[in-house]
N, C-alpha and C positions, 0 to 999 in steps of 0.2 A: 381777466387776461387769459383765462385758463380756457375759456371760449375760444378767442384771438389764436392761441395757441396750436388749437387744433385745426386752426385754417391755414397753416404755415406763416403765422406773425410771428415774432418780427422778419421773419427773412424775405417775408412779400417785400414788407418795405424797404429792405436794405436792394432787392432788386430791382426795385422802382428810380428808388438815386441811383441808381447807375444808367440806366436807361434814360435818367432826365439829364445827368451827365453828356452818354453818348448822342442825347436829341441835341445836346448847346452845341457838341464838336462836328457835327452832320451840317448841322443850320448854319452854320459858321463856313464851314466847307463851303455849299452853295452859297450863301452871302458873298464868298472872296470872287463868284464866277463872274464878270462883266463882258457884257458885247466890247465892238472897239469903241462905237463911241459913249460907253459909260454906263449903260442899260444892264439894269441885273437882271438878269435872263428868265431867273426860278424863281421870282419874288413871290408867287403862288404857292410855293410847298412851304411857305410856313403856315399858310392856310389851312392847308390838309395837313401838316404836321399836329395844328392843334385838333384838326377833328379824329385822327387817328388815337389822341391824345383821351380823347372821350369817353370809349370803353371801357378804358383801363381805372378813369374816375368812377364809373359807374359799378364796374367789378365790387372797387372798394364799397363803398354804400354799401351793397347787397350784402358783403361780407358782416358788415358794422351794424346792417336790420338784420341779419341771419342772427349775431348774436345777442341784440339787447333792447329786441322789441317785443310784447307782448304777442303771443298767440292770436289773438283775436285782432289785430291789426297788422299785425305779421304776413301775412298773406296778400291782401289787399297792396302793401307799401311794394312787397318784395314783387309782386306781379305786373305793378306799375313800371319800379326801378329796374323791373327786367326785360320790360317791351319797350322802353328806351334806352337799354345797352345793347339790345337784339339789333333794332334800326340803325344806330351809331356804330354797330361794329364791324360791317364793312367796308369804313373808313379807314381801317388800320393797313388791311389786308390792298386796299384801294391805292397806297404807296405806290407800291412794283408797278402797277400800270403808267405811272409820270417816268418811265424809262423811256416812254419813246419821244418827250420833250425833247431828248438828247439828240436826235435824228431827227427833228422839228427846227433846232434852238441852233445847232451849231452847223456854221457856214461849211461845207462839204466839197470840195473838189474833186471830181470824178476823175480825173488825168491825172489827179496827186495821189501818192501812198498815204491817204488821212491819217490812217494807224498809227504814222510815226510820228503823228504832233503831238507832244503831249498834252497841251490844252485841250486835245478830242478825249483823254485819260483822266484829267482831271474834271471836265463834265459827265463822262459815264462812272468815274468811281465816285463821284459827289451823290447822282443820282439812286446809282446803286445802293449804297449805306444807304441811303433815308429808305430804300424797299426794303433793304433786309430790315430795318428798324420796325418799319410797318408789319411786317409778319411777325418781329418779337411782340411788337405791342400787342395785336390779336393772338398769340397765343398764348403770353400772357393772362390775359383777362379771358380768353376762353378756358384755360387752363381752372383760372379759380373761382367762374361760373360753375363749369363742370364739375367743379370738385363739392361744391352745395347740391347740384343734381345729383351728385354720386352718396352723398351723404342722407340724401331722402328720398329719392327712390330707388336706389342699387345700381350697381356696377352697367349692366348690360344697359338700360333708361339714361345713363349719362352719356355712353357711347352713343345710342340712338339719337340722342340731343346733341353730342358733337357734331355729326354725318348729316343733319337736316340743318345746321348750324351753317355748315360748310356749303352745303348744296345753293341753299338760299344764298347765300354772302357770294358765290359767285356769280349769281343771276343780277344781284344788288349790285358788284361791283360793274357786269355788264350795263346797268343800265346807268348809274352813273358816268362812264365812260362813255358811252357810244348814243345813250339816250338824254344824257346830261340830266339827268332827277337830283335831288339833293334828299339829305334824311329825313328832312322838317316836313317835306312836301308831302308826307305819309298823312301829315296832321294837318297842314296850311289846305291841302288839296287833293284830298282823299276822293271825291267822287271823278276828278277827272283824271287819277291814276289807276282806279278802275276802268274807266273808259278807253283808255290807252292800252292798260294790260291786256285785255279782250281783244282788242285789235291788233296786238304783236303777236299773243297767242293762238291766231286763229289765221296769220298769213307763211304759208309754209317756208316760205325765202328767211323770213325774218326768225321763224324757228330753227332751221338750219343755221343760221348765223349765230344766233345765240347761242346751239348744240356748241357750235364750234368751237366758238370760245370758252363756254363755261366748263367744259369739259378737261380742256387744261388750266384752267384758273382751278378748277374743285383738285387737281391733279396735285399741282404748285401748294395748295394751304394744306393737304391730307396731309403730303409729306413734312411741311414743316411743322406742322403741327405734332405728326406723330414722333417726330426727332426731339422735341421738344420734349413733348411730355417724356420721352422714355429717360429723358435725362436729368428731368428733374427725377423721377419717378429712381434713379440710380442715387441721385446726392441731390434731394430737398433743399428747397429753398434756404 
């Protein structure tokens, strides 16, 4: 335990029920939203709710072979269990972008003041919660990646590894969103997302497009991320 300890256990885990907590009462939120004739709208974000759900699984593992695996296998498990929380963890961060369902989903009348129906309030505050949840979960589980980075190769190598963390996850969540890729597809179909990559990264429109986006998507996770940490980083888990 004295291991456990120094990874911030048990308070990891007392912040995980709380977050499994605020994912029931989110899910639940969206569950209540129905078209008129009966159609639940978001039936899709518990989908991505559990893939968001994934990092945060894999976080723990690493913590649990950080402490109680042999040396000589140690390495091999942890660089496994950690290029499958790398791939999966732009699903957390991947939330926030199902805001614009809200603008997709719900019936809009331009001659009407929408603002003041509340039913336009209860699909953007439903959607909402499940994004800001999505940026706990990833920084979360970036938080106690980082913090084993930070413990084996020092301070400034963990920050490094946040910033390429960040960089990449926006590019991830670009392609997800606008290229529709899934995580698996890294392993199901690895030579034809090579092929793809080369040809996004070599037509200038579609670089520009990406700048665009990624640019405030890495904007969005830097800062919640760094609000995050400073605050565990004030009162510990």
């Amino acid at each position: 335990m004295e291991k456990l300890n120094s990874l911030n256990y048990p308070g990891k885990i007392y912040l995980i029920i709380v977050l499994c907590v605020a994912t029931l009462i989110s899910l639940i939120s969206v569950y209540n939203i129905q078209s008129p004739s009966g159609n639940r709208l978001y039936s899709f974000i518990f989908w991505d709710t559990f893939l968001a759900w994934v990092p945060v699984g894999f976080a723990v593992i690493l913590d649990l072979l950080f402490c109680y695996t042999r040396k000589k296998i140690r390495a091999v498990l942890i660089l496994f269990v950690g290029a499958s929380w790398f791939f999966f963890f732009p699903n957390a961060p991947y939330l926030v972008t199902d805001l614009l369902h809200v603008f997709a989903r719900y019936s809009f009348d331009p001659t009407k003041r929408f603002w003041a129906d509340v039913v336009f309030w209860q699909h953007l505050f439903s959607i909402f919660t499940i994004a800001i949840l999505g940026l706990l979960l990833g920084s979360v589980s970036l938080f106690s990646v980082q913090n084993l980075v930070r413990i084996t190769f020092g301070v400034i190598a963990s920050w490094i590894f946040v910033i390429f963390v960040l960089l990449l996850s926006s590019f991830g969540i670009y392609i997800g969103r606008f290229v529709r890729w899934n995580s698996w597809d890294v392993i199901m179909r690895p030579g034809y997302i090579m092929h793809e990559l080369v040809i996004m990264l070599t037509d200038r429109s579609k670089l520009y497009h990406i700048f665009s986006f990624c640019k405030f998507m890495f904007m969005v996770l830097i800062i919640s991320y760094v609000l995050f940490y400073m605050i565990t980083r004030v009162r510990k888990f």
